[in-house]
N, C-alpha and C positions, 0 to 999 in steps of 0.2 A: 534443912530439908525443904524450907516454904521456899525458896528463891533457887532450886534443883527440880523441884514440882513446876513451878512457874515456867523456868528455860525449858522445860519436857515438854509441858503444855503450849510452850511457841513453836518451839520447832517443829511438833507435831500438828498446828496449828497452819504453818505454812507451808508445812509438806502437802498437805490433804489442799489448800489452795493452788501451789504448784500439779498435782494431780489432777485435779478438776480442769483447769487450763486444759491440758493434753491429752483429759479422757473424751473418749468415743461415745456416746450412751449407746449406739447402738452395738458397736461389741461389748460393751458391760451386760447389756440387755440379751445378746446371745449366750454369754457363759454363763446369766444366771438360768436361761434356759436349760442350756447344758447339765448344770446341777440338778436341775431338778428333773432333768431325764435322769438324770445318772441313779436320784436318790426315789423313783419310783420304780426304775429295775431291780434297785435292791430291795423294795420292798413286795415288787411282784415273787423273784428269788424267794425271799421269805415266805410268801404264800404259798409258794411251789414247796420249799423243804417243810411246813407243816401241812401241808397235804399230805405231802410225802410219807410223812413220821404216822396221820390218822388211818394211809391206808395199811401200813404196817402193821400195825397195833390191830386193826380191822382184820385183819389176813390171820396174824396170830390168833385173837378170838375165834374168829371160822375153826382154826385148827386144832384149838383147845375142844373146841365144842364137841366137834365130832370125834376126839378121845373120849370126851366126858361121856355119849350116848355108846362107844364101843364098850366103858367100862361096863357100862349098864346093862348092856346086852350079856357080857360077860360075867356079869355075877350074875343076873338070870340063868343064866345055863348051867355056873359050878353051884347054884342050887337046886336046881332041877335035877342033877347028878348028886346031890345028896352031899354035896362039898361045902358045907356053910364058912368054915375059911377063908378059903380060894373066894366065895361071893362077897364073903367080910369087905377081905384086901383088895377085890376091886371096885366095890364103895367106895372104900377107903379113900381111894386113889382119886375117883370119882371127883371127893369131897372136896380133896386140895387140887384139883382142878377148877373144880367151883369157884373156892377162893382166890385161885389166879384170874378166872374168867372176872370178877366183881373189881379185883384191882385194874384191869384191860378196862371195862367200862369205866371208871372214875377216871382212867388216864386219858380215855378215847373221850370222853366230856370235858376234858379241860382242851384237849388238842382242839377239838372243835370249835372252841368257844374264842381259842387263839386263833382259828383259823377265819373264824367270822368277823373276829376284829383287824385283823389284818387286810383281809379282804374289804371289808370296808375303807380303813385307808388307803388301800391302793386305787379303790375306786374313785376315793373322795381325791388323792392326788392327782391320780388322772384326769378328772375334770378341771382341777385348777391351773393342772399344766396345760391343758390346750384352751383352758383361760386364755395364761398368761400368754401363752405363743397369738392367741387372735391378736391381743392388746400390745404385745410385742412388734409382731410385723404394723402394727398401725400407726404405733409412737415411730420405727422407723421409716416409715415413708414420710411422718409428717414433719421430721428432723429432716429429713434430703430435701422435703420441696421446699420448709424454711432454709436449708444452705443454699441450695439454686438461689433461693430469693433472694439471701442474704449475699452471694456473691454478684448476681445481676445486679442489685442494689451499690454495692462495690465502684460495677464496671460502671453502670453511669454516672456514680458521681465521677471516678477518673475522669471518662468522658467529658460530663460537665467542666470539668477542671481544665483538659485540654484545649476545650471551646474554647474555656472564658483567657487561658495563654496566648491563644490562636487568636483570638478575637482584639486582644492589647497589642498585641506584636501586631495585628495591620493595624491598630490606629495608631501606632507608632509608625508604622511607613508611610500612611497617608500624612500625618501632621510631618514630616520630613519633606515629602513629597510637593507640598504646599510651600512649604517653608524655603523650598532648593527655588520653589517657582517666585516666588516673592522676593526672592533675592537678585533671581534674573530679570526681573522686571523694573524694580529699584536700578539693577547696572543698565541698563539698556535707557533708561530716563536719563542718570548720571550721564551717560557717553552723547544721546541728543543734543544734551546742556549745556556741554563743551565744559564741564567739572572735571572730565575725566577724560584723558590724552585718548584718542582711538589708535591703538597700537596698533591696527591692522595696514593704515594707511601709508603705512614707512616714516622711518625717520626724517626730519628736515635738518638743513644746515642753515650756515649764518649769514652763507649769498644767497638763498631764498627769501629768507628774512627781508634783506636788506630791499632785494627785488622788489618785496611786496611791496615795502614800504614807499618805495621810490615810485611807485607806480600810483599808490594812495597817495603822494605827494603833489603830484603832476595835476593833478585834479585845482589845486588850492592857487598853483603858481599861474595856472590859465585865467582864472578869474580875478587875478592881482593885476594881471598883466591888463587886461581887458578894462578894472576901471581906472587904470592910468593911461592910458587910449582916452575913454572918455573925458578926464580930468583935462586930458592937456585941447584937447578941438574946445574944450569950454561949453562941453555937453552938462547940463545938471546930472547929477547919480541918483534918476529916481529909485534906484533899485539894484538891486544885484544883479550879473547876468546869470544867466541857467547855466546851472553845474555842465560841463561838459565832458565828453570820455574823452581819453587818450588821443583816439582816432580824430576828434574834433577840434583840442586845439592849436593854436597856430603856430608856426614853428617857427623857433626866436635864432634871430640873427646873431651872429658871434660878435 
């Protein structure tokens, strides 16, 4: 039974947690309104059917009463005629009227006394219900403008959160951005430097090559040629002659 009590007590334990999650307090807070409208009509009802019941009982009295005083007239008269009788029996009658009238006041004093306490509680519930309805609408407005808050609250941290996405994502373009630039500027050095073939300029072949060569060559064969000129007239070689270009030197004989 201890470890059937226990599982009772959790599941109902996590039901009532489950519940609170997905309750409203401001509709819990209107249907206990509700109740308590509901349970001071019924006590208003109840004042209304013991009212009810004292004027009854009130009405009857009246109409006992006014037997009781016809009796009375009527045995004055059947003694006045000499009937002592006839006056006896409607004494008589009188008397157990009386007796009805005495049990109508003990019942009309207890009705009353219900009726007083009743009415007190309906008054006293009255006031608490439009207590609780002030205290009611006040707790929910002050639940709406806590969820506005608590939703605004929401929306900017999102926001925050979007910035601070928004915010990485450009400095991740920028550091790309820099980085695409830095790399164009490293090749553009490279391709100066002659590191790196400029493929823009066309391909070359092997009699280009050759050309250039032959042409860088020309240069070397003019100034060979020029100190054995000197050598042979029996000139000293203080010196080299100046390099010449293509167009300047001499043109050798077959």
């Amino acid at each position: 039974m201890g470890i059937v009590k226990r599982f009772s007590t959790m599941f109902q334990a996590k039901a009532n947690a489950e519940l609170d999650k997905h309750e409203d307090p401001r509709q819990t807070l209107d249907l206990s309104y509700e109740q308590m409208l509901e349970n001071l009509t019924k006590v208003k009802r109840a004042v209304a059917d013991v009212a009810t019941a004292r004027k009854r009982v009130e009405i009857q009295a009246e109409q006992l009463k006014a037997q009781g005083d016809k009796l009375a007239d009527q045995a004055k008269q059947a003694l006045a005629q000499g009937n002592e009788p006839l006056a006896r029996e409607a004494l008589t009658r009188r008397e157990a009227i009386a007796a009805q009238l005495k049990d109508l006041d003990s019942q009309h004093a207890t009705i009353v006394e219900q009726e007083d306490k009743l009415t007190a509680t309906a008054q006293k519930l009255q006031s608490e219900t439009e207590t609780f309805r002030t205290r009611k609408e006040t707790i929910k407005a002050t639940y709406t403008a806590a969820e506005a808050s608590s939703h605004v609250t929401e929306a900017v941290s999102g926001i925050s959160t979007s910035m601070s996405d928004a915010g990485a994502a450009l400095q991740r373009a920028q550091d790309k951005v820099a980085q695409m630039q830095a790399r164009s500027g490293a090749l553009d050095e490279l391709m100066a430097s002659g590191a790196l073939t400029d493929l823009t300029a066309g391909p070359s072949d092997d009699i280009q090559a050759q050309l250039d060569a032959a042409g860088g060559g020309s240069n070397v064969d003019a100034q060979l040629a020029a100190l054995k000129a000197q050598l042979s007239a029996g000139e000293p070689a203080n010196g080299l002659p100046a390099a010449t270009s293509e167009s300047d030197a001499p043109a050798q004989e077959g």
